[in-house]
C-alpha positions as CSV (number, residue, x, y, z in Angstrom):
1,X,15.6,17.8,54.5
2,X,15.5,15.8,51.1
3,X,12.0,15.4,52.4
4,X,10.7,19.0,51.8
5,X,13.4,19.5,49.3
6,X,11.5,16.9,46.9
7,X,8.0,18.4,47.9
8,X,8.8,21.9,46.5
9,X,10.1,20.6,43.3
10,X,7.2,18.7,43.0
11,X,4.7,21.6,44.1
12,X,7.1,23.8,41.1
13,X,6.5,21.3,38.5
14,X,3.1,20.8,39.0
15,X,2.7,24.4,39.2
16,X,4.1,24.5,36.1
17,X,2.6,22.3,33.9
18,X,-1.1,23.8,35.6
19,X,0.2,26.7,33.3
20,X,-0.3,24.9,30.3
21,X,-2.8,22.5,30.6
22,X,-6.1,23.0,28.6
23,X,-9.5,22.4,29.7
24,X,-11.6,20.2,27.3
25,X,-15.2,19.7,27.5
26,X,-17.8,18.0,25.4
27,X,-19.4,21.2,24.8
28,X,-16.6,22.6,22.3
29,X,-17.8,20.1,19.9
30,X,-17.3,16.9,18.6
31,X,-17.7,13.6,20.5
32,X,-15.8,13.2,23.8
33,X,-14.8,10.0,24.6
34,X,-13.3,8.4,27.3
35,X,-11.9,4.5,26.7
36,X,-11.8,2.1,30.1
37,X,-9.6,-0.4,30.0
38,X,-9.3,-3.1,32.9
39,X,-6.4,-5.4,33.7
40,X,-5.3,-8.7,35.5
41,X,-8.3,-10.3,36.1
42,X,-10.7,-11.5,36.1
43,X,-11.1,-11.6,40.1
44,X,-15.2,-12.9,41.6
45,X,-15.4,-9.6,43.5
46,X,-13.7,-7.0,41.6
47,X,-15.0,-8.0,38.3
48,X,-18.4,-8.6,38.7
49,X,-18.2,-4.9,40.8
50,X,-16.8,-3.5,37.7
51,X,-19.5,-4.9,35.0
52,X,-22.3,-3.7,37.7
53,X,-20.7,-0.3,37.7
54,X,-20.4,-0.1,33.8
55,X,-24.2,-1.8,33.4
56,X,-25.9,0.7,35.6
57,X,-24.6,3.7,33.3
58,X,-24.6,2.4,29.9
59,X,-20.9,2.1,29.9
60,X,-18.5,-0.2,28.2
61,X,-14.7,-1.2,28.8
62,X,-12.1,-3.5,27.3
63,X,-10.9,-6.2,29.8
64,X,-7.1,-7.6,29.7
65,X,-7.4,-11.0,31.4
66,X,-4.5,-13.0,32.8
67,X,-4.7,-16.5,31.2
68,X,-4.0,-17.8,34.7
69,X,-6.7,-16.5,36.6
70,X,-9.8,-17.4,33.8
71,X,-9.5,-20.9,35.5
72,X,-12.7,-21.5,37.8
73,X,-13.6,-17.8,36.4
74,X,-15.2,-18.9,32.8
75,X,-18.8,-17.3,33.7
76,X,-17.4,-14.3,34.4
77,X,-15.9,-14.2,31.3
78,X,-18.5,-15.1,29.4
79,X,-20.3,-12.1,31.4
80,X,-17.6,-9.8,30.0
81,X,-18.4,-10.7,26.3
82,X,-22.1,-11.5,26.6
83,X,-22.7,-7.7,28.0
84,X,-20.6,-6.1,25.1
85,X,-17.2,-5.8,26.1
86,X,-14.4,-5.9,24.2
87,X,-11.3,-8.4,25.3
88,X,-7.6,-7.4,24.5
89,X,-4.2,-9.9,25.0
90,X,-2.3,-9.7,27.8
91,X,0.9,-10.8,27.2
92,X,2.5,-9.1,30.3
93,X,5.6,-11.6,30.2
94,X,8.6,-9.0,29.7
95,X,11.3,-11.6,30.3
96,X,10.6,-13.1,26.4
97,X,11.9,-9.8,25.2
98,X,15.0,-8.7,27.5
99,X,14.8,-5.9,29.7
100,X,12.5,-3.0,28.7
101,X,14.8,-0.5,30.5
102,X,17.5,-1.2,28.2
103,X,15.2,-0.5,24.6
104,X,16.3,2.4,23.2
């Protein structure tokens, strides 16, 4: 029973908020851009997938590596700068700062 009770809520607010969403498109002017960002890696398959992908259309993304896994990895990210890409920190290590949930 909770079940379907959650699933029609669900179906009501997304029926909802279909009602005011708004269609954008690059023909209404101005650039449209769209910004890829990648995380926790770099990994030998999914990486090198990913730089394929954004190679074959001209695309470029910003990369969040986890300082453990660059270890062994070092050509791939030297693949990730050498093709464009831009590199952010990530500093994923919530315990330095408390809990998050209790911010206000």
């Amino acid at each position: 029973m909770k079940q379907w009770r959650f699933i029609v809520i669900l179906m009501l607010v997304l029926g909802v908020l279909s009602l005011t969403m708004t269609t954008v498109s690059a023909q209404q002017g101005g650039a449209f851009r769209v910004y890829l960002t990648f995380e926790d890696g770099p990994t030998e398959v999914y990486t090198n997938e990913i730089l394929d992908i954004l190679a074959h259309y001209g695309a470029h993304g910003t990369f969040f590596p986890n300082g453990y896994q660059i270890a062994g990895r070092e050509a791939i990210l030297q693949r990730i700068v050498s093709e464009g890409h831009a590199l952010g920190n990530h500093w994923g290590n919530v315990g330095i700062y408390g809990n998050m949930a209790t911010v206000p």
